[in-house]
MDAnalysis code that builds the backbone (N, CA, C; Angstrom):
import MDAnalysis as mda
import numpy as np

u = mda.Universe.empty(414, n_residues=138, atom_resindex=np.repeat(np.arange(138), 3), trajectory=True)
u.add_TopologyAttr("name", ["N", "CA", "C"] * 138)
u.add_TopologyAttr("resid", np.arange(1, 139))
u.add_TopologyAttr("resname", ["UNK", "UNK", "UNK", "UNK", "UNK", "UNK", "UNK", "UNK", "UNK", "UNK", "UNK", "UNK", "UNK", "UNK", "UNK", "UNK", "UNK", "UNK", "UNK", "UNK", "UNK", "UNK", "UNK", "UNK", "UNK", "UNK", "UNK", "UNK", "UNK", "UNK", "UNK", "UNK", "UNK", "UNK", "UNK", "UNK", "UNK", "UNK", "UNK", "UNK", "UNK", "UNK", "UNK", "UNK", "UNK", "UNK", "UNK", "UNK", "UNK", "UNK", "UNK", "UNK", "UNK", "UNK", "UNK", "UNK", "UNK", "UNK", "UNK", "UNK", "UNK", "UNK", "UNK", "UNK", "UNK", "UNK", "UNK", "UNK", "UNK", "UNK", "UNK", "UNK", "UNK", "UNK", "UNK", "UNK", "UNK", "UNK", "UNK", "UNK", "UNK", "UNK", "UNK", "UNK", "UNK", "UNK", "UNK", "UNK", "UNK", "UNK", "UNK", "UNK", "UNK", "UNK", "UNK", "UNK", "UNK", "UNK", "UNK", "UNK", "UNK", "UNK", "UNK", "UNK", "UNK", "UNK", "UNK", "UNK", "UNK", "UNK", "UNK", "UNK", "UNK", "UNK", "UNK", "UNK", "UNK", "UNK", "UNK", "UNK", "UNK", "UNK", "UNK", "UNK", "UNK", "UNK", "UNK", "UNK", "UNK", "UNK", "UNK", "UNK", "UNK", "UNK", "UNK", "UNK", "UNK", "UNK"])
u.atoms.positions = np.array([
    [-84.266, 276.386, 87.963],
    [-84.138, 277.787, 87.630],
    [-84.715, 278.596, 88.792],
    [-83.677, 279.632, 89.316],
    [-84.331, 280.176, 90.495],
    [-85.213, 281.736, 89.810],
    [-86.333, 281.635, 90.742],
    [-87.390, 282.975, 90.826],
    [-87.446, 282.807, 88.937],
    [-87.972, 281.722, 88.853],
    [-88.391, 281.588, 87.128],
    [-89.884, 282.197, 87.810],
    [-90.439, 282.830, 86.161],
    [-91.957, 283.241, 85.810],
    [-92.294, 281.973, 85.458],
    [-93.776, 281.822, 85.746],
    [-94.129, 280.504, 84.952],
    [-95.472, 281.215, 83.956],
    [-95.540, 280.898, 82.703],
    [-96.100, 281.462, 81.887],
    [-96.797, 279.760, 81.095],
    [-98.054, 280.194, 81.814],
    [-99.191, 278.631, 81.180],
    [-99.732, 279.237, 79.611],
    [-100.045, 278.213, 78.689],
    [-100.568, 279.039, 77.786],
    [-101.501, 277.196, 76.950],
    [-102.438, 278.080, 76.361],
    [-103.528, 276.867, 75.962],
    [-103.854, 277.856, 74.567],
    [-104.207, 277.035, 73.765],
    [-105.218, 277.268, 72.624],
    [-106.391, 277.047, 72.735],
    [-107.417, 277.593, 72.283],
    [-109.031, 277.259, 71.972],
    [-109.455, 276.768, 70.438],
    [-109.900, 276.033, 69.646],
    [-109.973, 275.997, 68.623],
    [-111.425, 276.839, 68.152],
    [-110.805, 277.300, 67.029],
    [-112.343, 278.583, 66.533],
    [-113.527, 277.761, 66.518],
    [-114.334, 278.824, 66.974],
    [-115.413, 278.443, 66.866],
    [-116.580, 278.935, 65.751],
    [-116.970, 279.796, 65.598],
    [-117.735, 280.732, 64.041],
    [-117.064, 281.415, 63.509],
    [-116.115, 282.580, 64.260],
    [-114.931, 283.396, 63.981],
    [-114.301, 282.905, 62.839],
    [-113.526, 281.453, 62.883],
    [-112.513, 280.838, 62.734],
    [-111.217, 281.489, 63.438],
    [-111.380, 281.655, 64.301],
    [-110.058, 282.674, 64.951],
    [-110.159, 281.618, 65.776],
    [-108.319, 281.436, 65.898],
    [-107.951, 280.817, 67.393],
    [-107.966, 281.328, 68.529],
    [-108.139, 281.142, 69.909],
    [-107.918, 281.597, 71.200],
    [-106.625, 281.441, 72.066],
    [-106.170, 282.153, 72.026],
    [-104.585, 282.072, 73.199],
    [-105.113, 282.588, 74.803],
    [-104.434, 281.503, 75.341],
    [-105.110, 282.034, 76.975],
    [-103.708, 281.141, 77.643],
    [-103.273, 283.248, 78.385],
    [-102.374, 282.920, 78.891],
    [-102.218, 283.266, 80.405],
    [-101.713, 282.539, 81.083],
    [-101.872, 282.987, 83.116],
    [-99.765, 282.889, 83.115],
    [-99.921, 284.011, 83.556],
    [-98.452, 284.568, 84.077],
    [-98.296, 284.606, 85.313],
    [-97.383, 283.202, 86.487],
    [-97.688, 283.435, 87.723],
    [-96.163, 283.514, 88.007],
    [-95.681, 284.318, 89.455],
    [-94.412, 284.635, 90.258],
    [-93.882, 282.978, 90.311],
    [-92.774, 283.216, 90.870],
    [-92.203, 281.855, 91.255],
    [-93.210, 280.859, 92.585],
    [-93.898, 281.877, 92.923],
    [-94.207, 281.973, 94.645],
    [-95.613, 281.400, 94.046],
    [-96.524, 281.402, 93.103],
    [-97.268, 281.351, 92.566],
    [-98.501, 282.572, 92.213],
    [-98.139, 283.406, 92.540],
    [-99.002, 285.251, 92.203],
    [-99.646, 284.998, 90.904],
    [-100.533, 285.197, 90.641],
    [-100.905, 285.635, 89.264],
    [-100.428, 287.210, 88.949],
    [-99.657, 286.912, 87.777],
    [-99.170, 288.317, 87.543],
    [-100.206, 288.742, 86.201],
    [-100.159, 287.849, 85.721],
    [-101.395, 288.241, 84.623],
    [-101.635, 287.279, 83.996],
    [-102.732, 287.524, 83.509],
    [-103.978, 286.650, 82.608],
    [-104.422, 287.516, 81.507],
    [-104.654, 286.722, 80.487],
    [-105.057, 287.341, 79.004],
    [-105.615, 286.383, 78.181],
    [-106.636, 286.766, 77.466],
    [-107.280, 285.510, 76.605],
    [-107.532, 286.757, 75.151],
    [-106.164, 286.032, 74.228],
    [-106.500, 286.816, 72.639],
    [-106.851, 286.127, 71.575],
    [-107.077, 286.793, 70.620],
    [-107.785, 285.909, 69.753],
    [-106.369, 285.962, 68.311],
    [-106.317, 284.790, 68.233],
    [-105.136, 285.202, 66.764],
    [-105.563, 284.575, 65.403],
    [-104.819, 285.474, 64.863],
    [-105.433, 285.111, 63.311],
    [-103.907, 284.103, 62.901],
    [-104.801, 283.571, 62.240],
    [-103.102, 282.680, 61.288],
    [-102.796, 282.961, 60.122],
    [-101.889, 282.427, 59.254],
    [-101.858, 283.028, 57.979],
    [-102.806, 282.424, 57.046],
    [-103.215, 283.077, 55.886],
    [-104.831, 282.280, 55.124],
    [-103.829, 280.814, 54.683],
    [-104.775, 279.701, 54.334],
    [-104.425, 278.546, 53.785],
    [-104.316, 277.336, 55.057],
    [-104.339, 278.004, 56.388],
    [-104.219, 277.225, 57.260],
    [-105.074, 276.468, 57.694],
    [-105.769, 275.243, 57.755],
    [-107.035, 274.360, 57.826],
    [-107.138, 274.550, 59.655],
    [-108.437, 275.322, 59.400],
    [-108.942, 275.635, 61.453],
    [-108.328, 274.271, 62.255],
    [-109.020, 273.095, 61.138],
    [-108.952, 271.819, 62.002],
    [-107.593, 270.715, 62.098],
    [-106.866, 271.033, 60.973],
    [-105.386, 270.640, 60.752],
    [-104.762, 270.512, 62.067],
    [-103.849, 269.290, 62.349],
    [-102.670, 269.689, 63.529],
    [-101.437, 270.694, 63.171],
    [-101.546, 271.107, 61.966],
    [-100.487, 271.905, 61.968],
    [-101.314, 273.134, 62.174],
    [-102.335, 273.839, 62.046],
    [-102.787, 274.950, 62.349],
    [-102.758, 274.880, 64.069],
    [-103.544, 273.859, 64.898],
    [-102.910, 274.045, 66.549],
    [-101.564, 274.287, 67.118],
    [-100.857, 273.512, 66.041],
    [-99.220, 273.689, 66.491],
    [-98.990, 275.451, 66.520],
    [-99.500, 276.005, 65.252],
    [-99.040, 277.702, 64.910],
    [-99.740, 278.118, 65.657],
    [-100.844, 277.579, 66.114],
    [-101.752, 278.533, 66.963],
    [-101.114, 278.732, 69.062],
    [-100.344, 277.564, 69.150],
    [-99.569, 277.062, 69.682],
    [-98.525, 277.873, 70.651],
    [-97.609, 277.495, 69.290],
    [-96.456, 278.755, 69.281],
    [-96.571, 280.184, 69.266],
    [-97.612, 280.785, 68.686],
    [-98.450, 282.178, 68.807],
    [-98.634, 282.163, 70.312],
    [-99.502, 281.210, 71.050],
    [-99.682, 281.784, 72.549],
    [-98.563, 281.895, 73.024],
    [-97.563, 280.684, 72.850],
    [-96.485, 280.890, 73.519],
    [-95.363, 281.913, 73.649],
    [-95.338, 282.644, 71.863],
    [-94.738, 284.208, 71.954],
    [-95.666, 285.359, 72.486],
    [-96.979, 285.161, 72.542],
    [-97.535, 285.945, 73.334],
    [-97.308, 285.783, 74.943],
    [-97.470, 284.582, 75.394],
    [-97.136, 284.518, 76.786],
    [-95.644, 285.015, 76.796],
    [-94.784, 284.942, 76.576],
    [-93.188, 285.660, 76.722],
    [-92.842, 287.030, 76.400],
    [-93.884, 287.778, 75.701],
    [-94.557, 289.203, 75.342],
    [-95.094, 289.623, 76.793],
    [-96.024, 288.569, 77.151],
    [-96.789, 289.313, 78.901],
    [-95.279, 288.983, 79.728],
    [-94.313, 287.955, 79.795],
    [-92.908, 287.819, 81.021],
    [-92.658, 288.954, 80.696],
    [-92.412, 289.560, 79.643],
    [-91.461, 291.030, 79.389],
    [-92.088, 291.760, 79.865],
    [-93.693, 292.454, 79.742],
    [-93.988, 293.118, 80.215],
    [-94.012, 293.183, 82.033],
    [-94.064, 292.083, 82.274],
    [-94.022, 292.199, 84.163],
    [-92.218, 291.910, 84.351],
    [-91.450, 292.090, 83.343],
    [-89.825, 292.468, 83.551],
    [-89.111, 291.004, 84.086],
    [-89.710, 289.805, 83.583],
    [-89.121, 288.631, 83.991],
    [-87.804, 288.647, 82.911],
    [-87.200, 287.849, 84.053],
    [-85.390, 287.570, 83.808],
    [-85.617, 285.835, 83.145],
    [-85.955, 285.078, 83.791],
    [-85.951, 283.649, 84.076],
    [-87.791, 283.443, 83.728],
    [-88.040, 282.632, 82.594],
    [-89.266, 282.141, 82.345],
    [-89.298, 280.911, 81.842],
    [-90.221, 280.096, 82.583],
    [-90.457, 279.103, 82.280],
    [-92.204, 279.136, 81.508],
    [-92.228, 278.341, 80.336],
    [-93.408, 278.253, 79.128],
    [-93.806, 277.240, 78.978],
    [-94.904, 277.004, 79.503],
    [-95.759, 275.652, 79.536],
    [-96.840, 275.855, 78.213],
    [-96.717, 274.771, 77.513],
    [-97.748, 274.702, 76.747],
    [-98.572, 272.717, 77.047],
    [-99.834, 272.935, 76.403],
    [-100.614, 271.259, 76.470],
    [-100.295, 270.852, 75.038],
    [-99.717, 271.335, 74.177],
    [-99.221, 270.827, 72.961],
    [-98.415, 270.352, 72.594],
    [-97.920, 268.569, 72.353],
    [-96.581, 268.665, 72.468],
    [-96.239, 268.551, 71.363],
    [-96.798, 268.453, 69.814],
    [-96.562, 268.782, 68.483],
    [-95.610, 270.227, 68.321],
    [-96.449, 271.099, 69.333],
    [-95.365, 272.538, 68.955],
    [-94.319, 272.715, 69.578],
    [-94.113, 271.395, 71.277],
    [-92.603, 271.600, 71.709],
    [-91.837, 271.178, 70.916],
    [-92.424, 269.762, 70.463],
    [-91.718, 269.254, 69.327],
    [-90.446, 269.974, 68.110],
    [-91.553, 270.851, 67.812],
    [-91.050, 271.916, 66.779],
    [-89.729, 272.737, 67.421],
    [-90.152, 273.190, 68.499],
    [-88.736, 274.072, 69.190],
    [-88.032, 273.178, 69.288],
    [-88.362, 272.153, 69.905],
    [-86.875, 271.296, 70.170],
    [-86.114, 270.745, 68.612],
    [-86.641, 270.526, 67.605],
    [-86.719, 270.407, 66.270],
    [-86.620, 269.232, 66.325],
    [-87.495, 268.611, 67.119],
    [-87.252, 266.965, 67.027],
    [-88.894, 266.498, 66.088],
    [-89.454, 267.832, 65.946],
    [-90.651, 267.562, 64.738],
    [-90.386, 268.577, 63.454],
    [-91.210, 268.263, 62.593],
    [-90.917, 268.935, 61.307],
    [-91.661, 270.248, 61.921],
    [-91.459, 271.156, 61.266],
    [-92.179, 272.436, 61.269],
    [-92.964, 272.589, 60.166],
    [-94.457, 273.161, 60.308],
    [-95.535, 273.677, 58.941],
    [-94.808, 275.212, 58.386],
    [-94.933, 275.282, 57.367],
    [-94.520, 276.205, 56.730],
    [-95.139, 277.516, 57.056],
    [-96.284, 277.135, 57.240],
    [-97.349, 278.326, 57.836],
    [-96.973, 279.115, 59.010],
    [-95.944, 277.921, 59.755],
    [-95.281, 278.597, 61.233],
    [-93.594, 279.184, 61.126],
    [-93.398, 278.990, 60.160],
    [-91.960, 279.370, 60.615],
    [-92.138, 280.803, 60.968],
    [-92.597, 281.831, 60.465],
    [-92.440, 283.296, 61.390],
    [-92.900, 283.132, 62.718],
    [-93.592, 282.642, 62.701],
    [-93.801, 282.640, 64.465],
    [-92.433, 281.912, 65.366],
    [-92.414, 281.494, 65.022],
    [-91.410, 280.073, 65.067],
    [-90.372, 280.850, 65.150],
    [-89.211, 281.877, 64.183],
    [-88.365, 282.451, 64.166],
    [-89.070, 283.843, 65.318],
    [-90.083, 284.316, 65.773],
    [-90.552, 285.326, 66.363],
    [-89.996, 284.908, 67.609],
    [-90.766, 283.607, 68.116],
    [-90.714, 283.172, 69.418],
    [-89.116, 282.858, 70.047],
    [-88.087, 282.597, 68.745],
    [-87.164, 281.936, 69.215],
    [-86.381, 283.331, 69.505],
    [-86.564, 284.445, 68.826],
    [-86.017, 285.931, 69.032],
    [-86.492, 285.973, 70.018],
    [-87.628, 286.478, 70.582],
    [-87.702, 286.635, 72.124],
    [-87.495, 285.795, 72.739],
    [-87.085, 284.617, 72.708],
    [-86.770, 283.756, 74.222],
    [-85.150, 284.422, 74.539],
    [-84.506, 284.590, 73.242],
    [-83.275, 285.195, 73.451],
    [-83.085, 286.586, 74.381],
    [-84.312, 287.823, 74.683],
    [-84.017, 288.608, 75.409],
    [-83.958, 288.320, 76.668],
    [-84.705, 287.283, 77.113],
    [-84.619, 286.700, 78.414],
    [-83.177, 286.045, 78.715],
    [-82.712, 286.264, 80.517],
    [-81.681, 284.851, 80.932],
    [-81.223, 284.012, 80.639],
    [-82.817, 282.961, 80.474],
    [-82.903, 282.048, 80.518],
    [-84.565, 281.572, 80.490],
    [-84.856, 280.458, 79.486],
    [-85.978, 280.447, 78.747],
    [-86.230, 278.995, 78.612],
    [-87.223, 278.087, 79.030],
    [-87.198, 276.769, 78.874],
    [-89.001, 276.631, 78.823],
    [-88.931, 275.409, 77.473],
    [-90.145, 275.194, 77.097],
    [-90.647, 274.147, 77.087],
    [-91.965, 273.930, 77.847],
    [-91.949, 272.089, 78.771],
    [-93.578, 271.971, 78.825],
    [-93.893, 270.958, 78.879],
    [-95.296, 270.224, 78.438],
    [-95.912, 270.307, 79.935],
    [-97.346, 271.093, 79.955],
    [-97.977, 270.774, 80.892],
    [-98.830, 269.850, 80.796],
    [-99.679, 268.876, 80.983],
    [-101.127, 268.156, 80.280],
    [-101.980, 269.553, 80.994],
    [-103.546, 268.952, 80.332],
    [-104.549, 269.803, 80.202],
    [-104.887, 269.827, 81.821],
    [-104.904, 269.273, 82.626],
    [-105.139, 269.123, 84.064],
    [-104.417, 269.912, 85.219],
    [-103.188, 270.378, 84.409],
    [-102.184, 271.469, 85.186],
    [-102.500, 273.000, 84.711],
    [-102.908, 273.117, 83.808],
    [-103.084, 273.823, 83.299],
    [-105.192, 274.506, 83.119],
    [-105.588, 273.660, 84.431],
    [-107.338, 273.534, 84.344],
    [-107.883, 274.793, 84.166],
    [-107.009, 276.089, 84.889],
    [-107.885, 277.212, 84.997],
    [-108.193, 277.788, 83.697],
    [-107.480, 277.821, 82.866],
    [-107.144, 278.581, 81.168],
    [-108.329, 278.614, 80.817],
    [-109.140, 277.237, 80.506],
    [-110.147, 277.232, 80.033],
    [-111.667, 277.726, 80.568],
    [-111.382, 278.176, 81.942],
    [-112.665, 279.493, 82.745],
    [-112.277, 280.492, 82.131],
    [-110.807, 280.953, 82.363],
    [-110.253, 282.040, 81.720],
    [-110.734, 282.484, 80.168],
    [-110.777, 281.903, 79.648],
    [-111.205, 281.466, 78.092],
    [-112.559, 281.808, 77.976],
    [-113.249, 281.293, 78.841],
    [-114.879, 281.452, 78.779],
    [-115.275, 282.813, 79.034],
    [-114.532, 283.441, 80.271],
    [-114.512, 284.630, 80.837],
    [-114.926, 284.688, 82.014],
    [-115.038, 283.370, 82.903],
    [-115.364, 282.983, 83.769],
    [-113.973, 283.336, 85.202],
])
């Protein structure tokens, strides 16, 4: 994909809050940081903090947030890295989906549609190292 955005995105699991952490780095093709953001999201009640299906929603949340920051810096072509592969799973529908996620799930798949072209691919935690300074506030 030419002059793709690359949009990294990680979860934090709550810590006292119970709120999840989304931390997302938006870089040019060239590698620019176009932006960085670390939010905090709520899930819907009933969702177990520690469950794999609550990381998966928490997941897919960064990941429509990271495609929320491509729009805002006017990307055509984005590429969406997540370290989760339970929630690529889910897009590709080669895993079941939690019930808790389908709005996100139907959210994320609406915006990938305003974009070009939109592809969603597994980073491990090691490609993705900075997120978690980012996260700290470091």
């Amino acid at each position: 994909m030419k002059n793709a955005v690359h949009v990294y995105t990680t979860v934090a699991p709550p810590e006292s809050d119970g709120r999840w952490k989304a931390v997302l780095l938006v870089q040019s093709s060239s590698g620019r940081v176009l932006a960085e953001d670390v939010q905090h999201l709520v899930l819907k009640p009933g969702t177990h903090a520690g469950s794999g299906s609550a990381a998966s929603t928490a997941a897919l949340a960064a990941m429509l947030q990271g495609l929320i920051a491509a729009k805002q810096v006017r990307a055509r072509n984005v590429i969406v890295f997540s370290d989760r592969p339970r929630a690529l799973d889910a897009l590709s529908r080669q895993a079941r989906l939690a019930a808790s996620a389908v709005g996100t799930y139907l959210q994320l798949r609406a915006m990938a549609h305003s974009f070009a072209s939109v592809e969603f691919r597994y980073a491990s935690y090691p490609a993705i190292s900075d997120l978690p300074v980012i996260a700290a506030g470091g």
